[in-house]
Chimera marker file (.cmm) of the C-alpha trace (Angstrom):
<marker_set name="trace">
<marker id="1" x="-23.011" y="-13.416" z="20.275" r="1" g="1" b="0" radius="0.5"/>
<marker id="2" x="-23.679" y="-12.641" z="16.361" r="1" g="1" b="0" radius="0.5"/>
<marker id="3" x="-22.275" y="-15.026" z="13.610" r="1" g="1" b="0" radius="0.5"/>
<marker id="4" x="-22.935" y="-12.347" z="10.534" r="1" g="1" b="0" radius="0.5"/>
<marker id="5" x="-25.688" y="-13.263" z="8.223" r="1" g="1" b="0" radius="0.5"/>
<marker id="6" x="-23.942" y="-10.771" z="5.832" r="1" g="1" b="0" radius="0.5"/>
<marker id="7" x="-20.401" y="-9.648" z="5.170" r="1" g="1" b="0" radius="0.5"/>
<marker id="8" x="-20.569" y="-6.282" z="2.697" r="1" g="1" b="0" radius="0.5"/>
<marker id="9" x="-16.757" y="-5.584" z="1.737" r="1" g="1" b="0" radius="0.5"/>
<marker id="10" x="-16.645" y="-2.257" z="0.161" r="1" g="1" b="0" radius="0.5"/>
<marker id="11" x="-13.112" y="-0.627" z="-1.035" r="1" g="1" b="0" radius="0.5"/>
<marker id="12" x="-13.604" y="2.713" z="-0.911" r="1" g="1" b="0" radius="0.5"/>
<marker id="13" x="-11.269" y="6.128" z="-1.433" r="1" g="1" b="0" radius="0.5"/>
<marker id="14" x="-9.090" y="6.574" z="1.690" r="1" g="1" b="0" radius="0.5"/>
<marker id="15" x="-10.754" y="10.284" z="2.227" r="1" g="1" b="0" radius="0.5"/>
<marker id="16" x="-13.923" y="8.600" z="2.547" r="1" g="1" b="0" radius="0.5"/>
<marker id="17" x="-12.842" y="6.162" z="5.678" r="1" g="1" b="0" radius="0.5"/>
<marker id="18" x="-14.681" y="7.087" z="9.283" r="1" g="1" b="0" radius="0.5"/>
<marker id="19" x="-10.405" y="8.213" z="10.486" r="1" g="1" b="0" radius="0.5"/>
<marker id="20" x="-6.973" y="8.130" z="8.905" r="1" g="1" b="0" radius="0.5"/>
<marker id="21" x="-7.056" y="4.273" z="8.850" r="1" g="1" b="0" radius="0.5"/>
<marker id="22" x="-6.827" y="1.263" z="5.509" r="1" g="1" b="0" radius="0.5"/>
<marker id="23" x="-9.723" y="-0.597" z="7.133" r="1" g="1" b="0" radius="0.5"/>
<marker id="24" x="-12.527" y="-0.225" z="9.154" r="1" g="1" b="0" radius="0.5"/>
<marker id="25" x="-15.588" y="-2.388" z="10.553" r="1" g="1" b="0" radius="0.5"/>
<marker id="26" x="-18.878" y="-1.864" z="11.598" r="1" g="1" b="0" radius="0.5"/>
<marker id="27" x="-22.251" y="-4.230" z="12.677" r="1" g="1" b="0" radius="0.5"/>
<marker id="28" x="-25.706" y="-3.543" z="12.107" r="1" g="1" b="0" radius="0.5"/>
<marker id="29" x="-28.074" y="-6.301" z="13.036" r="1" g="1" b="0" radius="0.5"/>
<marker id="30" x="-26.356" y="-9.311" z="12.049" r="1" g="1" b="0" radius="0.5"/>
<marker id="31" x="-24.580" y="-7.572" z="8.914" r="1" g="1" b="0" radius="0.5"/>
<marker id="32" x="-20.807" y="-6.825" z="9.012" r="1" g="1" b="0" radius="0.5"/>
<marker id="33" x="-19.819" y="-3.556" z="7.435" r="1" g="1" b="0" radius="0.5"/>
<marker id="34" x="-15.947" y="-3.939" z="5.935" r="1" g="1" b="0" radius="0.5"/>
<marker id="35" x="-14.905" y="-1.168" z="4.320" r="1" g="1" b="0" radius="0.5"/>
<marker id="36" x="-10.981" y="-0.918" z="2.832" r="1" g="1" b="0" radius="0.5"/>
<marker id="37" x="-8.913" y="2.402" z="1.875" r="1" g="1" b="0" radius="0.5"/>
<marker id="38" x="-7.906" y="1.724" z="-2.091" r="1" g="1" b="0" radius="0.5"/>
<marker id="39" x="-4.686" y="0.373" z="-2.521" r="1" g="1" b="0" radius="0.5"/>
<marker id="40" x="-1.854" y="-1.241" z="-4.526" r="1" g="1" b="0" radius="0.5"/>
<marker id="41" x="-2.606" y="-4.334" z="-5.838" r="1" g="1" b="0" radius="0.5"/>
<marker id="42" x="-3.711" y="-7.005" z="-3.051" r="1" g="1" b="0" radius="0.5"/>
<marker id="43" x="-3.694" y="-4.740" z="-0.233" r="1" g="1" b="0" radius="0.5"/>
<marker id="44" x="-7.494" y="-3.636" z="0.012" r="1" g="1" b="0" radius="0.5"/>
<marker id="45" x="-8.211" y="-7.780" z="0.226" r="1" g="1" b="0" radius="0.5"/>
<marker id="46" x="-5.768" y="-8.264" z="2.851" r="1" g="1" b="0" radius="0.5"/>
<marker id="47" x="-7.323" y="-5.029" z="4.729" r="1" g="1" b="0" radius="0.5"/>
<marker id="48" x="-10.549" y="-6.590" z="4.569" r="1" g="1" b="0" radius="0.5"/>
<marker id="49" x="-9.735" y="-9.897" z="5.234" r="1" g="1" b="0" radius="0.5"/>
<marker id="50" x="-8.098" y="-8.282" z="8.798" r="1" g="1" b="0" radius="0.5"/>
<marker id="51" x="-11.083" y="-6.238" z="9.220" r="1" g="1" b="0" radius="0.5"/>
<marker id="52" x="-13.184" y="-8.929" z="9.068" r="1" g="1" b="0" radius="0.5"/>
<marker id="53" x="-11.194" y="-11.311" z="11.518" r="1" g="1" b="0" radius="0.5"/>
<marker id="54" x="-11.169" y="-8.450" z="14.115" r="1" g="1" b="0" radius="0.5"/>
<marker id="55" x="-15.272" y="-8.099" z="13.839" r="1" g="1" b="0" radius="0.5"/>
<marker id="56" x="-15.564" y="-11.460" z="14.185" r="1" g="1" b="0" radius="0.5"/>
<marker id="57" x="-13.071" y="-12.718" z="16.811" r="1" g="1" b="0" radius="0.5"/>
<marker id="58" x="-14.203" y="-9.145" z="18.691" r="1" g="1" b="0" radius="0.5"/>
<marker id="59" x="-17.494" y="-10.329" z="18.358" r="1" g="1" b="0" radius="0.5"/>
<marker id="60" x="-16.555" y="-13.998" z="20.212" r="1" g="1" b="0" radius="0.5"/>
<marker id="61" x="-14.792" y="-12.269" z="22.594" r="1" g="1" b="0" radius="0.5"/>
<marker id="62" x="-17.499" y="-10.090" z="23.953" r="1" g="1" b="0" radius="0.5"/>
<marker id="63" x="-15.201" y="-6.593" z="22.963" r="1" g="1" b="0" radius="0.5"/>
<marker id="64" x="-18.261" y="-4.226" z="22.069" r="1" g="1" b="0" radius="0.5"/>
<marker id="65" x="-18.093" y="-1.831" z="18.693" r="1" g="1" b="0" radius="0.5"/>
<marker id="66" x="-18.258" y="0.659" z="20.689" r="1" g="1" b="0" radius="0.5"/>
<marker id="67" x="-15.106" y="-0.069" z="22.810" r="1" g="1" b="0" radius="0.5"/>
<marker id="68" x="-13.318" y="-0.586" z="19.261" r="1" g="1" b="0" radius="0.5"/>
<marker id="69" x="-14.469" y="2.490" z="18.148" r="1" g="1" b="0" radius="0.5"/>
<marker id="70" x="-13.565" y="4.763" z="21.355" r="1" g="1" b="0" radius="0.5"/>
<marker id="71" x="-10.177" y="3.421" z="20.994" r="1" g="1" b="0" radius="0.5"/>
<marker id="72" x="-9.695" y="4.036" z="17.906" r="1" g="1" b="0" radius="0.5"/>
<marker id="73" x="-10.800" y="7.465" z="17.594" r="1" g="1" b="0" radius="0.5"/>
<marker id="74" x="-9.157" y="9.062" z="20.563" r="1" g="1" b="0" radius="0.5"/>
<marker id="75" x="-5.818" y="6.889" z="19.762" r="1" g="1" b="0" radius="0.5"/>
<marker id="76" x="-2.985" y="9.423" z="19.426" r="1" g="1" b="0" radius="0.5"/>
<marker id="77" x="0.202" y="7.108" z="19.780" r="1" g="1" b="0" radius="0.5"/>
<marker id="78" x="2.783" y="5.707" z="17.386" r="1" g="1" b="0" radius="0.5"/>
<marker id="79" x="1.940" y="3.021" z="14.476" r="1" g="1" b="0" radius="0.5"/>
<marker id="80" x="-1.578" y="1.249" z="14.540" r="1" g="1" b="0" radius="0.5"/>
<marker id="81" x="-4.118" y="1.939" z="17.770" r="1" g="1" b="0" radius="0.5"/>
<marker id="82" x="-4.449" y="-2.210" z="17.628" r="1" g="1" b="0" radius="0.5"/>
<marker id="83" x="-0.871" y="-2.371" z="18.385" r="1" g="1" b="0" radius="0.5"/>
<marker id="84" x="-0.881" y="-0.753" z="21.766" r="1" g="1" b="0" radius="0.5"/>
<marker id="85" x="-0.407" y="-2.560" z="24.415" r="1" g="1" b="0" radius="0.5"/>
<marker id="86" x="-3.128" y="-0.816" z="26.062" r="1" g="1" b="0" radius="0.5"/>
<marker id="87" x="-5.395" y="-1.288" z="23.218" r="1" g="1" b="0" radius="0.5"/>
<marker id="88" x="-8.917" y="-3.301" z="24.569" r="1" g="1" b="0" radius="0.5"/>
<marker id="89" x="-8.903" y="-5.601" z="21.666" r="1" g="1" b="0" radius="0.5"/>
<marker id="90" x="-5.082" y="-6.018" z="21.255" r="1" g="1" b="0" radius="0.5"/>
<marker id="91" x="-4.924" y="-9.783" z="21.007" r="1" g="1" b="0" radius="0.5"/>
<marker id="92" x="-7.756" y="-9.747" z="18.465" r="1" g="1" b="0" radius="0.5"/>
<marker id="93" x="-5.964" y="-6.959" z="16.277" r="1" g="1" b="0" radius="0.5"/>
<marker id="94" x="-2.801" y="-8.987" z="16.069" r="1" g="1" b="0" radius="0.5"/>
<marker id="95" x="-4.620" y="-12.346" z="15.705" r="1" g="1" b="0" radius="0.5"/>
<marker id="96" x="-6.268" y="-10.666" z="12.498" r="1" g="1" b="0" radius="0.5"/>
<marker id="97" x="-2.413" y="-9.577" z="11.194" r="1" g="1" b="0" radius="0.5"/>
<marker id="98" x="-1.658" y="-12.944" z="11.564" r="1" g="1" b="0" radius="0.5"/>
<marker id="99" x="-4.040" y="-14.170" z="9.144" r="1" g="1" b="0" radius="0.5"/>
<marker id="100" x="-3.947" y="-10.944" z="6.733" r="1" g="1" b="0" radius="0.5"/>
<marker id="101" x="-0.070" y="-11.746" z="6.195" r="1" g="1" b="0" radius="0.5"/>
<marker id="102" x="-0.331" y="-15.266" z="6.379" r="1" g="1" b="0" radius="0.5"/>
<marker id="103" x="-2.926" y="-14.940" z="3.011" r="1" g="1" b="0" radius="0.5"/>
<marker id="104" x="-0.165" y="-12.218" z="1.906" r="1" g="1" b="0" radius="0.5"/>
<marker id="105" x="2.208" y="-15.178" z="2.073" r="1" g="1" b="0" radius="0.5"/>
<marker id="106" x="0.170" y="-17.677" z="0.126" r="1" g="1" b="0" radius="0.5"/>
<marker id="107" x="-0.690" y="-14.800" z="-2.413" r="1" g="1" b="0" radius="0.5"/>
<marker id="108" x="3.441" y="-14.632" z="-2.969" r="1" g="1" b="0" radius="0.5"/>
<marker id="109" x="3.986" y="-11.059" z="-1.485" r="1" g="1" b="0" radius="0.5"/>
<marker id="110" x="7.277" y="-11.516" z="0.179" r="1" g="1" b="0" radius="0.5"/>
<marker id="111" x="7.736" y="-8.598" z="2.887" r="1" g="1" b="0" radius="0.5"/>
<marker id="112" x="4.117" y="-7.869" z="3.182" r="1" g="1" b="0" radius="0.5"/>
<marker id="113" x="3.402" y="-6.041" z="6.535" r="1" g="1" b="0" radius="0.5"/>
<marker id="114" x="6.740" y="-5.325" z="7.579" r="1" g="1" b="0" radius="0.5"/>
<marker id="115" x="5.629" y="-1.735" z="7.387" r="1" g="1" b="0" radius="0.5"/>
<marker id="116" x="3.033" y="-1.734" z="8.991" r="1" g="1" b="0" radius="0.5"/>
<link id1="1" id2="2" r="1" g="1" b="0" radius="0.2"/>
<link id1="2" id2="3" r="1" g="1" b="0" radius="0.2"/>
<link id1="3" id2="4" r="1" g="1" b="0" radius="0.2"/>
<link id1="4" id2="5" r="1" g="1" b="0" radius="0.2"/>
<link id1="5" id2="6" r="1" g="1" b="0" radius="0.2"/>
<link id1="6" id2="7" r="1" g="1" b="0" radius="0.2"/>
<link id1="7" id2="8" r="1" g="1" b="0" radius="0.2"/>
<link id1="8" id2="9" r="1" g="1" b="0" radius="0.2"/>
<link id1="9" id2="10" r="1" g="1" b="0" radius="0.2"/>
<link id1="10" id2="11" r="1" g="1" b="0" radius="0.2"/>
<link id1="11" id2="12" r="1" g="1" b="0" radius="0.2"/>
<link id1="12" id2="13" r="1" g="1" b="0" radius="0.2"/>
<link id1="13" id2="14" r="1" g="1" b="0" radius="0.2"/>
<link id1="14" id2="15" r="1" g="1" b="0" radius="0.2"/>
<link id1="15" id2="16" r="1" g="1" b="0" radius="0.2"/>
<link id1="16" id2="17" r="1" g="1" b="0" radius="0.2"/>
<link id1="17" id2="18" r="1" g="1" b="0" radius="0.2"/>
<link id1="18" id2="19" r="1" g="1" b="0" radius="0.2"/>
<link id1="19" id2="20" r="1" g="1" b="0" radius="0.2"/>
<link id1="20" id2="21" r="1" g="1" b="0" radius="0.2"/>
<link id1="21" id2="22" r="1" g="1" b="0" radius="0.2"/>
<link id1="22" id2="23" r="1" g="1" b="0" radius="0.2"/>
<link id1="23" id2="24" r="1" g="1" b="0" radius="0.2"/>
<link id1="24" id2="25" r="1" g="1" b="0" radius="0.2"/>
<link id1="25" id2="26" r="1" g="1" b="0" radius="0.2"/>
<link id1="26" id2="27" r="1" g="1" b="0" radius="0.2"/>
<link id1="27" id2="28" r="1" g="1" b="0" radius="0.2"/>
<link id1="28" id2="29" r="1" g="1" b="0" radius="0.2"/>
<link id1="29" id2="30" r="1" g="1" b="0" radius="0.2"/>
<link id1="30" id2="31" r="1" g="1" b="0" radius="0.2"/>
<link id1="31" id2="32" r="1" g="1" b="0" radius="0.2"/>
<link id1="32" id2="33" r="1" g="1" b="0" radius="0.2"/>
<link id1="33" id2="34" r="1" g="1" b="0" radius="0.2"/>
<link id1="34" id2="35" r="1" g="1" b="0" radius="0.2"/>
<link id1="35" id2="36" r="1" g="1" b="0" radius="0.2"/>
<link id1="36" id2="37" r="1" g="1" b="0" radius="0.2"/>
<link id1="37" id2="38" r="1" g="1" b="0" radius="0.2"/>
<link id1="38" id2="39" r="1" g="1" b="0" radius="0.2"/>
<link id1="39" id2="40" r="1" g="1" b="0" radius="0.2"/>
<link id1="40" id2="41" r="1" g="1" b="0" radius="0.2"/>
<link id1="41" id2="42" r="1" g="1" b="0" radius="0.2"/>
<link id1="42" id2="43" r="1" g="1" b="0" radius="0.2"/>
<link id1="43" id2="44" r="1" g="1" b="0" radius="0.2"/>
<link id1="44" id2="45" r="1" g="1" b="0" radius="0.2"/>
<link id1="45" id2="46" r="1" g="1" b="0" radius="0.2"/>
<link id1="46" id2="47" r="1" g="1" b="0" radius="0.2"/>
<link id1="47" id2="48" r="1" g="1" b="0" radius="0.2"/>
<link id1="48" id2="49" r="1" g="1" b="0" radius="0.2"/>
<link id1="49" id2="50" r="1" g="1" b="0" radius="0.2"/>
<link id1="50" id2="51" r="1" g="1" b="0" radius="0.2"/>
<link id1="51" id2="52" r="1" g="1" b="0" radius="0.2"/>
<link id1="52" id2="53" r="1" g="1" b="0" radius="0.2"/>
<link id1="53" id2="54" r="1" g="1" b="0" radius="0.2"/>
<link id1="54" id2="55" r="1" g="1" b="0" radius="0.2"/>
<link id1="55" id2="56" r="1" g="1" b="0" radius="0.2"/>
<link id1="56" id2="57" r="1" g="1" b="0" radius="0.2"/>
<link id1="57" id2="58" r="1" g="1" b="0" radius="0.2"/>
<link id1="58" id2="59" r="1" g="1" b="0" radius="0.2"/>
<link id1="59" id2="60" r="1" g="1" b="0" radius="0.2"/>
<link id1="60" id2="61" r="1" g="1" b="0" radius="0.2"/>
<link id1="61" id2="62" r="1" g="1" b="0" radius="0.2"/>
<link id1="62" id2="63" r="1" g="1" b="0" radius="0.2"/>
<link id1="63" id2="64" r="1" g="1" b="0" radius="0.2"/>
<link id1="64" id2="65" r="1" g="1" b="0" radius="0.2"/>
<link id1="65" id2="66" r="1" g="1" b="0" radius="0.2"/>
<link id1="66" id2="67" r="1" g="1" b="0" radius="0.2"/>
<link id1="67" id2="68" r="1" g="1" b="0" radius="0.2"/>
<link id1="68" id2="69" r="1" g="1" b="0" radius="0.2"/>
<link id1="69" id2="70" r="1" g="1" b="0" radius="0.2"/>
<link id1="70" id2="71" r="1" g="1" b="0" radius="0.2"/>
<link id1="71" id2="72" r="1" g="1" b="0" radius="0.2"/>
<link id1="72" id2="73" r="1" g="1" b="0" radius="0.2"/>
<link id1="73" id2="74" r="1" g="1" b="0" radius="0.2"/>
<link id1="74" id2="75" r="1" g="1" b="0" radius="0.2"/>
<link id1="75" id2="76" r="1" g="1" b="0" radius="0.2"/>
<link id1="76" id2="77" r="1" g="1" b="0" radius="0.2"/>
<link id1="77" id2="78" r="1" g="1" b="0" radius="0.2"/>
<link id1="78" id2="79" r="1" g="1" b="0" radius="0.2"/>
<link id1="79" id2="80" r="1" g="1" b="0" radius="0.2"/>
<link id1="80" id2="81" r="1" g="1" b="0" radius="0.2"/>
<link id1="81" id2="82" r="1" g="1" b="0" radius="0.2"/>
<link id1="82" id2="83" r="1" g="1" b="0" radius="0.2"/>
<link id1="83" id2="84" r="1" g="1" b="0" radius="0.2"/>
<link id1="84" id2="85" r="1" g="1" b="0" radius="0.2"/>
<link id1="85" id2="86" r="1" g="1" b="0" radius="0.2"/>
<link id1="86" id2="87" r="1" g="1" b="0" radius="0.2"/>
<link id1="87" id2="88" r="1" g="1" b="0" radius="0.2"/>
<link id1="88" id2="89" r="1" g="1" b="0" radius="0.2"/>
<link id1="89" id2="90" r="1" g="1" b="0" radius="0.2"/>
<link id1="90" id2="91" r="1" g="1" b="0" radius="0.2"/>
<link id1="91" id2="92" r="1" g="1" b="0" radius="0.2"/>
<link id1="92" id2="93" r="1" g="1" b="0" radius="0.2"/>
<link id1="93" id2="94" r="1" g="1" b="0" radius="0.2"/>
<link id1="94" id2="95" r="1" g="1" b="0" radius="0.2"/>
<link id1="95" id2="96" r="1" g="1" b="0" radius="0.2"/>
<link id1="96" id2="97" r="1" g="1" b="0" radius="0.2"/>
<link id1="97" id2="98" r="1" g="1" b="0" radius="0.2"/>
<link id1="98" id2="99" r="1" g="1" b="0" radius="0.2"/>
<link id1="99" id2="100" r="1" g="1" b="0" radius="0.2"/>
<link id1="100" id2="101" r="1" g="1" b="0" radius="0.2"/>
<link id1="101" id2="102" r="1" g="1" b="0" radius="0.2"/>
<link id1="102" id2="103" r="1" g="1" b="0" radius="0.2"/>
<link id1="103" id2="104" r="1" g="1" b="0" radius="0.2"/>
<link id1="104" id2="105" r="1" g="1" b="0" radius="0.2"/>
<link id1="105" id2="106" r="1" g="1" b="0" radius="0.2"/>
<link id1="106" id2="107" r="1" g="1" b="0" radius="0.2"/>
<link id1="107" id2="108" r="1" g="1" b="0" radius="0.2"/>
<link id1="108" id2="109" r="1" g="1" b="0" radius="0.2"/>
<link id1="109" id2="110" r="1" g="1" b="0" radius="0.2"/>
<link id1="110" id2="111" r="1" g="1" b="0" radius="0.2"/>
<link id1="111" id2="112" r="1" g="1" b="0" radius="0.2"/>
<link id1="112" id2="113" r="1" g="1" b="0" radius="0.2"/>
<link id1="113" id2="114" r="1" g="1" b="0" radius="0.2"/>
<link id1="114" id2="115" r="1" g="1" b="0" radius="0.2"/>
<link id1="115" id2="116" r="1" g="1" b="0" radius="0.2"/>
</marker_set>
């Protein structure tokens, strides 16, 4: 298992993401690629902060990239792939919400992620 050496956040346009999603994650080597649709205001933080929780806790729970990625990509359902409760890292996806709306909350932004 890989702690990362390196955490690059990047907030890019949303029409240059991988997919249609805000946030996105990637290793190479021992760096962690985050990489955030812009947004409103503290949104592109929060996506990153979720991005990187998933990576990591992923990462602990021996969920490879590539499973992430396969998921993702061929996901054709309703709302986000990481909500399905099919989805391979499901418990890691809504472990990361928790802590993306939980820094929403201490950042003041009542109703964050209610529509999401």
């Amino acid at each position: 298992m890989r702690c990362p050496a390196v955490i690059e956040v990047r907030i890019i346009p949303q029409d240059e993401m991988r997919y249609d999603t805000l946030g996105d994650w990637q290793w190479s080597g021992d760096t962690l690629h985050i990489r955030a649709a812009q947004g409103p205001g503290w949104q592109p933080f929060l996506v990153a902060l979720h991005e990187m929780t998933e990576a990591v806790l992923c990462e602990q729970g021996g969920i490879p990239e590539a499973a992430v990625d396969a998921w993702d990509l061929s996901f054709r359902g309703e709302g986000e792939p990481g909500d399905d409760p099919a989805c391979p890292y499901r418990t890691e996806h809504r472990a990361a919400c928790i802590v993306e709306f939980l820094m929403a909350s201490f950042l003041g932004l009542s109703g964050y992620g209610t529509m999401r």
